[in-house]
N, C-alpha and C positions, 0 to 999 in steps of 0.2 A: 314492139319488143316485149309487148306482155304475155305472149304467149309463149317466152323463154322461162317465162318464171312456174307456170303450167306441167313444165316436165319434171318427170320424179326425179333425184337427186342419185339415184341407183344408176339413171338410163346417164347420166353425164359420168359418172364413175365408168361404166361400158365405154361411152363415147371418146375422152381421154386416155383408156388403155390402147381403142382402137386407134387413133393415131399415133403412140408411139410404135406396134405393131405396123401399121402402114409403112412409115419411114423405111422403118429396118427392113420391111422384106423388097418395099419398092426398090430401096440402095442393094442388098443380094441379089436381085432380081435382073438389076442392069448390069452388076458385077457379071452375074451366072449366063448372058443374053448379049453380052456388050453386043453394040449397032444395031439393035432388034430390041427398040423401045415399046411399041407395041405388041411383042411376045411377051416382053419382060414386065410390062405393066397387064396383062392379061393373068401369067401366071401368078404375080404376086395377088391382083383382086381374087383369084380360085383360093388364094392359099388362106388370104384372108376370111375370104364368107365360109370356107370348112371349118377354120379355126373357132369364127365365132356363133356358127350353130351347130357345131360339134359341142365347144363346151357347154354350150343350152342342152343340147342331147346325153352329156355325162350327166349334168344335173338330174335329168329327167329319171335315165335309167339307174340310176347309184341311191338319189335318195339324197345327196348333198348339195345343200344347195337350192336354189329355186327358180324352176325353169322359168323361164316367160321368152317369148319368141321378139318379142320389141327391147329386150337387151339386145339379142343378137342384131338388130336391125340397128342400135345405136352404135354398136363397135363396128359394124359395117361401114357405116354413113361416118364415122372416126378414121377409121382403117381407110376409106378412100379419100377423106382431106391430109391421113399422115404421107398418101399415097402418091399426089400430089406435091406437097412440102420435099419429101425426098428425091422426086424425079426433078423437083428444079433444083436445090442443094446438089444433087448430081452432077447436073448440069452448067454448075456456078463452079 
């Protein structure tokens, strides 16, 4: 577990946004999909990795903010355990 302690404290601020992001789109997602968990967990991971290298890409080109590609990869890897959480809260 020492290599938890290793990660910047930015990339766990990413990581915590991206699962609450996961929850929410995973639960729209089966709302939007109902009986097509597999569509519905597909479109929600698309919606997620636009979102979180999209806003690395606002950063980029605006000038606010600070790109780095391994935030997006932290809300990614957040957004697929909040993605998770949701589809079984769904399912509970």
């Amino acid at each position: 577990m020492n290599f938890l302690k290793k990660i910047a404290p930015d990339k766990w601020k990413h990581f915590i946004v991206g699962i609450g992001m996961g929850i929410v789109l995973e639960v729209a997602a089966m709302l939007l999909f109902p009986g097509q968990p597999l569509i519905a967990s597909l479109a929600a991971l698309s919606v997620v990795i636009v979102i979180s290298y999209g806003f690395e890409l606002f950063s980029l080109v605006t000038g606010r903010g600070h790109y780095d590609v391994m935030d997006a990869v932290a809300s990614i890897i957040g957004g697929m355990l909040g993605m998770v959480a949701g589809g079984a809260g769904f399912y509970i």
